[in-house]
C-alpha positions in Angstrom: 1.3 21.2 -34.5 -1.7 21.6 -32.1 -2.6 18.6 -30.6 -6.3 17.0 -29.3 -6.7 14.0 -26.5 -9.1 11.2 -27.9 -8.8 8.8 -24.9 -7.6 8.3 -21.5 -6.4 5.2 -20.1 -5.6 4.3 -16.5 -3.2 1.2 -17.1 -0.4 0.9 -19.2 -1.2 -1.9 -21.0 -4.7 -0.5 -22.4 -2.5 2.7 -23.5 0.0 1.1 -25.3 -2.3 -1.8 -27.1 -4.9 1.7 -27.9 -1.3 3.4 -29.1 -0.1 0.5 -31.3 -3.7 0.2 -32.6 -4.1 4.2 -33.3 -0.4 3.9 -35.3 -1.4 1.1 -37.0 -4.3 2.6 -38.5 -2.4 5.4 -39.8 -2.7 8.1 -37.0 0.2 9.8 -35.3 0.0 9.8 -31.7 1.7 11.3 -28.8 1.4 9.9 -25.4 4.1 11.8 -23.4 2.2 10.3 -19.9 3.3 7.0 -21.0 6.6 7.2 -19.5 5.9 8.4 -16.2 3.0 5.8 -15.8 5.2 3.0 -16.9 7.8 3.7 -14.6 5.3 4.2 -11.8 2.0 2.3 -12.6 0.4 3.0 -9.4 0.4 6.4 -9.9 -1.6 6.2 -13.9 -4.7 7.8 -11.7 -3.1 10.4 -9.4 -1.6 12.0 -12.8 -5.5 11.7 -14.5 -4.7 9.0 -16.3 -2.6 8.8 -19.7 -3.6 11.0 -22.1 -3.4 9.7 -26.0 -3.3 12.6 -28.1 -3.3 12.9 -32.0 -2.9 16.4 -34.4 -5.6 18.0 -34.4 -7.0 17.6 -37.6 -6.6 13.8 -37.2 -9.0 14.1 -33.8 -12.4 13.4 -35.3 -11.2 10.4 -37.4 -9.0 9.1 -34.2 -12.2 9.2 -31.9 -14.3 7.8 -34.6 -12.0 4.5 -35.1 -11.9 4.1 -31.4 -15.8 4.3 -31.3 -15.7 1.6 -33.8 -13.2 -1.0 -32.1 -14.2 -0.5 -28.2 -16.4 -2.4 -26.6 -19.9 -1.7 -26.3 -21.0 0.6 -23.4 -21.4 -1.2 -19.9 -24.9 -0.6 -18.6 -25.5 2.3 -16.2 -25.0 0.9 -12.2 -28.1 0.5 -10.3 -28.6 2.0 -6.6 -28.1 -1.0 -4.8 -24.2 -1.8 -7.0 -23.9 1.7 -6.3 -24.8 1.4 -2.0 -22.9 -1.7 -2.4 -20.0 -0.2 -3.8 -19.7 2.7 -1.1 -19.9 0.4 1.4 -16.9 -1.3 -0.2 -15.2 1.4 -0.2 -15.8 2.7 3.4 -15.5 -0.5 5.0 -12.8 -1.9 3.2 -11.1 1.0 0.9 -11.4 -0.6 -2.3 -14.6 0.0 -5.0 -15.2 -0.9 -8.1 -12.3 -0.6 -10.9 -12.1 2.0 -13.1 -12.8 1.9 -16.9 -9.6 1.1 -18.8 -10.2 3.7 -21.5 -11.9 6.8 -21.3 -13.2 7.7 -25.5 -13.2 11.7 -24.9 -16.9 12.7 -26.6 -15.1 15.5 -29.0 -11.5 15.5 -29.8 -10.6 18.2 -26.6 -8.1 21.0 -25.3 -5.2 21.9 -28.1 -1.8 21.3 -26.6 
């Protein structure tokens, strides 16, 4: 059964509330990343996140739902969040979190 990744999410929590939401719905997902990200959080964006993946022929419908129940988009970052956050992150080594779910644009890649 070929399979498509709809979403990435970099915490454990967003993947397994978007999991229970995608099952709940009626879509069968697979999320073999979970594991490893829940036994070692820190390392959810070293791996490039935790892929939620659905059969393919379930991929359009998956990403479509998920467009429906996410939040709205955040506005685009102006140049002075953006200078701010470099400086941020070369003076202190932190910047601004990442997104907690990543909605893929097209169902992608065939596993």
């Amino acid at each position: 059964m070929p399979l498509t990744v709809v979403a990435l999410a970099y915490r454990t929590s967003t993947a397994a509330t978007t999991i229970c939401c995608l099952e709940a719905a009626g879509f069968d997902v697979f999320c073999p990343g979970f594991q490893i990200a829940n036994t070692l959080p820190h390392y959810a964006l070293a791996i490039g996140g935790i892929a939620l993946s659905v059969p393919y022929n379930q991929g359009l419908d998956a990403l479509a739902f998920l467009n429906e129940v996410s939040r709205p988009d955040v506005p685009k970052s102006s140049v002075l969040s953006t200078g701010a956050n470099c400086l941020g992150w070369l003076g202190f080594g932190v910047s601004s979190p990442w997104p907690d779910l990543l909605l893929m644009d097209a169902p992608t890649g065939s596993t």
